[in-house]
N, C-alpha and C positions, 0 to 999 in steps of 0.2 A: 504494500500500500504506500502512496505518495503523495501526499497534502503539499498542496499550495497556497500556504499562508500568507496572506496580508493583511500590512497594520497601517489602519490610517490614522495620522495626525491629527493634530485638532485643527477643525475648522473654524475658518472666518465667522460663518452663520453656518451653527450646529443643525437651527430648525431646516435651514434648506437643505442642507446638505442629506440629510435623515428623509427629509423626503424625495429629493432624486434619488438617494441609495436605491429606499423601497420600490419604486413606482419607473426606474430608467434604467438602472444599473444592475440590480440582482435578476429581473428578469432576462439580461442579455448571459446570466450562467445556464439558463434551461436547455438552450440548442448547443450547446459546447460539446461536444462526442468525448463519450470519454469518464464525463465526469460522475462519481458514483453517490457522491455527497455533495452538499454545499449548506453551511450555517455560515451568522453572523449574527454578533454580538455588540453589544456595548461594552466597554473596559471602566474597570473603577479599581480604583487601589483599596488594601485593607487599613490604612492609618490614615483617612481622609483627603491625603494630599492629591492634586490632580496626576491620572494615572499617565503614563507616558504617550500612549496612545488613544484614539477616543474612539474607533474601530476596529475588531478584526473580524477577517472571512476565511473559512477553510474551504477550499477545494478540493476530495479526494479523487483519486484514481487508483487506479488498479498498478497502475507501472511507470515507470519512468518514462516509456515507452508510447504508454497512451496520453498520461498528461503532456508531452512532447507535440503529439498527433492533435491531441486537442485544443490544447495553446495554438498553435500553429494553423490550425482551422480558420477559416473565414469567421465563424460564431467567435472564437479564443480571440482574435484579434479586434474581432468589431470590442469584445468588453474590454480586452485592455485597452483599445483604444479608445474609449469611454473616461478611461480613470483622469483625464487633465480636465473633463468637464467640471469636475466638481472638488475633487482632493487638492483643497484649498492649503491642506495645514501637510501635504506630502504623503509620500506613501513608503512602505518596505516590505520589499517580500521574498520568500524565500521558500525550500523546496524542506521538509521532514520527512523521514520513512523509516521504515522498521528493516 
């Protein structure tokens, strides 16, 4: 298994942002081939302070192999290329697997 984590920044306008996520951006995960999961979260820290990130999303796949294929797809590209619409406050992402 191969998760494609992203952590977004904090944003300029959290309410806008929260709503392009939902209603622009997470639905371009649906047609992505490939992908076996997809959540997203809100980040908060446990000692009040503001948490380093104000977003993350898990992608899973099956392989290296298919997230590669699926990234690489027309759907994988149209959503990354989505992400300067609105990750105002940056983004980091990175691959985890077992």
């Amino acid at each position: 298994m191969h998760i494609l984590t992203v952590l977004y920044g904090h944003p300029t306008d959290p309410a806008a942002f929260d709503e392009y996520y939902r209603t622009t951006h997470a639905p371009l995960v649906d047609p992505i081939p490939g992908v076996t999961a997809f959540t997203y979260r809100h980040c908060s820290s446990l000692d009040g302070n503001p948490p380093p990130y104000y977003l993350m999303a898990e992608l899973t796949f099956d392989s290296m192999e298919s997230l590669q294929s699926g990234m690489g797809s027309e759907a994988g590209q149209a959503a990354a290329g989505d992400v300067p619409n609105f990750a105002t406050g940056g983004v980091t992402m990175f691959v985890a697997h077992d």
